[in-house]
C-alpha positions as CSV (number, residue, x, y, z in Angstrom):
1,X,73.9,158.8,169.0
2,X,72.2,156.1,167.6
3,X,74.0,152.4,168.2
4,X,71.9,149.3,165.9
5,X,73.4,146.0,166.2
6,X,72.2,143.3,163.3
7,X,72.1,139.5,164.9
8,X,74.3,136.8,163.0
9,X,73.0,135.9,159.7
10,X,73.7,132.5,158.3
11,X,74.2,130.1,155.4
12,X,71.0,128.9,154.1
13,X,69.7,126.9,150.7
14,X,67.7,128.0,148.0
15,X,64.0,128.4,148.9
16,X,64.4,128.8,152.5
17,X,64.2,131.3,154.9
18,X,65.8,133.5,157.5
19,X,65.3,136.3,159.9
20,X,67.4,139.0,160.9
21,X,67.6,141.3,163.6
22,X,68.7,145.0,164.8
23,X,68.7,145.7,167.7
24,X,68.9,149.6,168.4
25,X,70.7,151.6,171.3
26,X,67.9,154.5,171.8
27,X,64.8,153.4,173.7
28,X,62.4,156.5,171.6
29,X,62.1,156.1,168.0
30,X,58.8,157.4,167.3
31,X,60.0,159.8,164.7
32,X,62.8,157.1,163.0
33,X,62.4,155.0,160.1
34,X,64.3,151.7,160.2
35,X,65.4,150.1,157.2
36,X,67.4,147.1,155.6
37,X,70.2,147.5,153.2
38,X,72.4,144.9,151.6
39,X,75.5,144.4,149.1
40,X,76.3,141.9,147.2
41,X,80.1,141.1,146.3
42,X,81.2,143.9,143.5
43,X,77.8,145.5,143.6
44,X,76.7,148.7,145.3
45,X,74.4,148.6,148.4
46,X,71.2,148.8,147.6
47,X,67.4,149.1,149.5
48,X,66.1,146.0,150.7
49,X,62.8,146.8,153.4
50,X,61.7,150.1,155.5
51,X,59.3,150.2,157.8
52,X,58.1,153.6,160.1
53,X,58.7,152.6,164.0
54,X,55.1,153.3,164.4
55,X,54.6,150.3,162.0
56,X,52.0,152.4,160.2
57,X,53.9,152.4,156.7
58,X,56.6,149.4,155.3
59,X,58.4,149.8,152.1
60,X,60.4,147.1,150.0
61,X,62.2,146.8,147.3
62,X,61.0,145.2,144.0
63,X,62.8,142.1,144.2
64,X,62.2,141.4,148.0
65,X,58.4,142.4,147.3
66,X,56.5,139.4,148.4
67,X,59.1,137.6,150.1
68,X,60.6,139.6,152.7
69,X,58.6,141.2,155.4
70,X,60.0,143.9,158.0
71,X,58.6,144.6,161.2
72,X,59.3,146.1,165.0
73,X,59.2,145.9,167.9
74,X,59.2,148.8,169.9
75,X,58.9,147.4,173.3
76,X,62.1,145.6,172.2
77,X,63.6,148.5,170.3
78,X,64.1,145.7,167.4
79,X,63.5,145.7,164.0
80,X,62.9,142.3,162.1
81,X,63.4,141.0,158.4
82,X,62.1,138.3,158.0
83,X,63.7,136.7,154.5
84,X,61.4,133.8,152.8
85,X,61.7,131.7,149.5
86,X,65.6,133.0,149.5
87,X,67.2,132.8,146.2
88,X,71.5,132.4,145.7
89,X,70.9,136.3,144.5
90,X,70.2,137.3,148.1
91,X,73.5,136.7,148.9
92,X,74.9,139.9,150.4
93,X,76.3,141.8,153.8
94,X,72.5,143.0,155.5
95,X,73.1,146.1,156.9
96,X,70.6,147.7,159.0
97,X,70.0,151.4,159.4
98,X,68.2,154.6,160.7
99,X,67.4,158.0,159.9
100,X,64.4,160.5,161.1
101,X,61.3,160.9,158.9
102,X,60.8,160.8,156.1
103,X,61.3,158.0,154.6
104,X,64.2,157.5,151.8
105,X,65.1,154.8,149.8
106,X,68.4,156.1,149.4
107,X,71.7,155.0,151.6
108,X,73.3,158.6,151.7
109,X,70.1,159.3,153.6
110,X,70.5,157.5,156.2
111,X,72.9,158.6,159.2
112,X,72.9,156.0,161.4
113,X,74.3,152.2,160.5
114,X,75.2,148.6,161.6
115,X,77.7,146.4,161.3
116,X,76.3,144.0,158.7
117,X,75.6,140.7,158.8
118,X,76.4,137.9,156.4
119,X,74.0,135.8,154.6
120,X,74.8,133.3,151.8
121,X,71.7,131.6,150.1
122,X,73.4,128.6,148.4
123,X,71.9,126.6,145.1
Protein backbone atom coordinates (compact mmCIF):
# COMPACT_ATOMS: atom_id res chain seq x y z
CA UNK A 1 0.00 0.00 0.00
CA UNK A 2 1.04 3.12 -1.08
CA UNK A 3 0.19 6.36 1.37
CA UNK A 4 1.16 10.14 -0.65
CA UNK A 5 0.27 13.04 1.38
CA UNK A 6 0.16 16.57 -0.82
CA UNK A 7 1.37 19.71 1.63
CA UNK A 8 -1.16 22.68 1.97
CA UNK A 9 -1.58 24.66 -1.12
CA UNK A 10 -2.60 28.33 -0.90
CA UNK A 11 -4.21 31.42 -2.28
CA UNK A 12 -1.95 33.20 -4.56
CA UNK A 13 -2.38 36.25 -7.42
CA UNK A 14 -2.09 36.13 -10.91
CA UNK A 15 1.51 35.79 -12.17
CA UNK A 16 2.90 34.26 -9.20
CA UNK A 17 3.96 31.12 -8.07
CA UNK A 18 3.69 28.11 -5.77
CA UNK A 19 5.10 24.80 -4.89
CA UNK A 20 3.53 21.79 -3.87
CA UNK A 21 4.49 18.77 -2.24
CA UNK A 22 3.74 14.76 -1.91
CA UNK A 23 5.13 13.22 0.35
CA UNK A 24 4.95 9.31 -0.17
CA UNK A 25 4.64 6.40 2.42
CA UNK A 26 7.03 3.63 0.57
CA UNK A 27 10.74 4.33 0.91
CA UNK A 28 11.42 2.18 -2.93
CA UNK A 29 9.97 3.75 -5.86
CA UNK A 30 12.32 2.98 -8.53
CA UNK A 31 9.71 1.36 -10.73
CA UNK A 32 6.71 4.24 -9.89
CA UNK A 33 5.80 7.15 -11.84
CA UNK A 34 4.56 10.16 -9.78
CA UNK A 35 2.30 12.53 -11.22
CA UNK A 36 0.06 15.66 -10.54
CA UNK A 37 -3.56 15.84 -11.31
CA UNK A 38 -5.97 18.65 -10.65
CA UNK A 39 -9.93 19.70 -10.97
CA UNK A 40 -11.29 22.60 -11.33
CA UNK A 41 -14.95 23.35 -9.93
CA UNK A 42 -17.50 21.46 -12.51
CA UNK A 43 -14.68 20.20 -14.59
CA UNK A 44 -13.25 16.66 -14.74
CA UNK A 45 -9.70 15.98 -13.35
CA UNK A 46 -7.36 16.28 -15.64
CA UNK A 47 -3.13 15.63 -16.16
CA UNK A 48 -1.14 18.30 -14.91
CA UNK A 49 2.96 16.97 -14.61
CA UNK A 50 4.63 13.33 -14.46
CA UNK A 51 7.89 12.66 -13.83
CA UNK A 52 9.69 8.76 -13.60
CA UNK A 53 11.18 8.50 -9.79
CA UNK A 54 14.46 7.95 -11.49
CA UNK A 55 13.99 11.57 -12.78
CA UNK A 56 15.09 10.34 -16.18
CA UNK A 57 11.74 11.30 -18.01
CA UNK A 58 9.04 14.37 -16.95
CA UNK A 59 5.86 14.81 -18.76
CA UNK A 60 3.38 17.93 -18.64
CA UNK A 61 0.44 18.90 -19.89
CA UNK A 62 0.00 21.47 -22.71
CA UNK A 63 -1.17 24.24 -20.71
CA UNK A 64 1.32 23.82 -17.71
CA UNK A 65 4.12 23.32 -20.49
CA UNK A 66 6.59 26.00 -19.61
CA UNK A 67 5.42 27.01 -16.43
CA UNK A 68 5.21 24.18 -14.06
CA UNK A 69 8.10 21.99 -13.45
CA UNK A 70 7.96 18.56 -11.44
CA UNK A 71 10.65 16.94 -9.72
CA UNK A 72 11.83 14.33 -6.75
CA UNK A 73 13.42 13.65 -4.34
CA UNK A 74 14.13 10.32 -3.63
CA UNK A 75 16.16 10.59 -0.56
CA UNK A 76 13.02 12.40 0.65
CA UNK A 77 10.55 10.17 -0.99
CA UNK A 78 8.92 13.64 -2.26
CA UNK A 79 7.80 14.71 -5.34
CA UNK A 80 7.61 18.60 -6.15
CA UNK A 81 5.50 20.94 -8.48
CA UNK A 82 6.65 23.72 -8.69
CA UNK A 83 3.71 26.13 -10.27
CA UNK A 84 5.13 29.59 -11.90
CA UNK A 85 3.41 32.56 -13.79
CA UNK A 86 -0.08 31.03 -12.22
CA UNK A 87 -3.07 32.11 -14.05
CA UNK A 88 -6.95 32.43 -12.21
CA UNK A 89 -7.46 29.12 -14.61
CA UNK A 90 -5.14 27.08 -12.29
CA UNK A 91 -7.50 27.23 -9.81
CA UNK A 92 -8.26 23.62 -8.87
CA UNK A 93 -7.97 20.68 -5.94
CA UNK A 94 -4.01 19.31 -6.90
CA UNK A 95 -4.09 15.85 -6.35
CA UNK A 96 -1.05 13.82 -6.39
CA UNK A 97 -0.68 10.22 -7.49
CA UNK A 98 1.23 6.97 -8.28
CA UNK A 99 1.19 3.99 -10.40
CA UNK A 100 4.05 1.51 -11.66
CA UNK A 101 5.62 2.06 -15.11
CA UNK A 102 4.71 3.04 -17.63
CA UNK A 103 3.75 6.05 -17.67
CA UNK A 104 -0.12 7.19 -18.42
CA UNK A 105 -1.59 10.35 -18.78
CA UNK A 106 -4.72 8.93 -17.83
CA UNK A 107 -6.38 9.10 -14.10
CA UNK A 108 -8.03 5.58 -14.21
CA UNK A 109 -4.42 4.52 -14.56
CA UNK A 110 -3.30 5.46 -11.64
CA UNK A 111 -4.04 3.27 -8.36
CA UNK A 112 -2.62 5.06 -5.76
CA UNK A 113 -3.92 8.83 -4.68
CA UNK A 114 -3.80 11.93 -2.28
CA UNK A 115 -5.88 13.89 -0.53
CA UNK A 116 -5.75 17.08 -2.70
CA UNK A 117 -4.79 20.17 -1.91
CA UNK A 118 -6.36 23.52 -2.67
CA UNK A 119 -5.03 26.24 -4.69
CA UNK A 120 -6.90 29.44 -5.86
CA UNK A 121 -4.92 31.82 -8.28
CA UNK A 122 -6.87 35.07 -7.94
CA UNK A 123 -7.01 38.03 -10.75
Amino acid sequence: QVQLVESRGGLVQAGGSLRLSCAASRRTFSAYVMAWFRQAPGKEREFVAAVTWSGTNTYYADSTKGRFTISRDSAKNTVYLQMNSLKPEDTAEYYCAARGLPYSEFESAYPYWGQGTQVTVSS
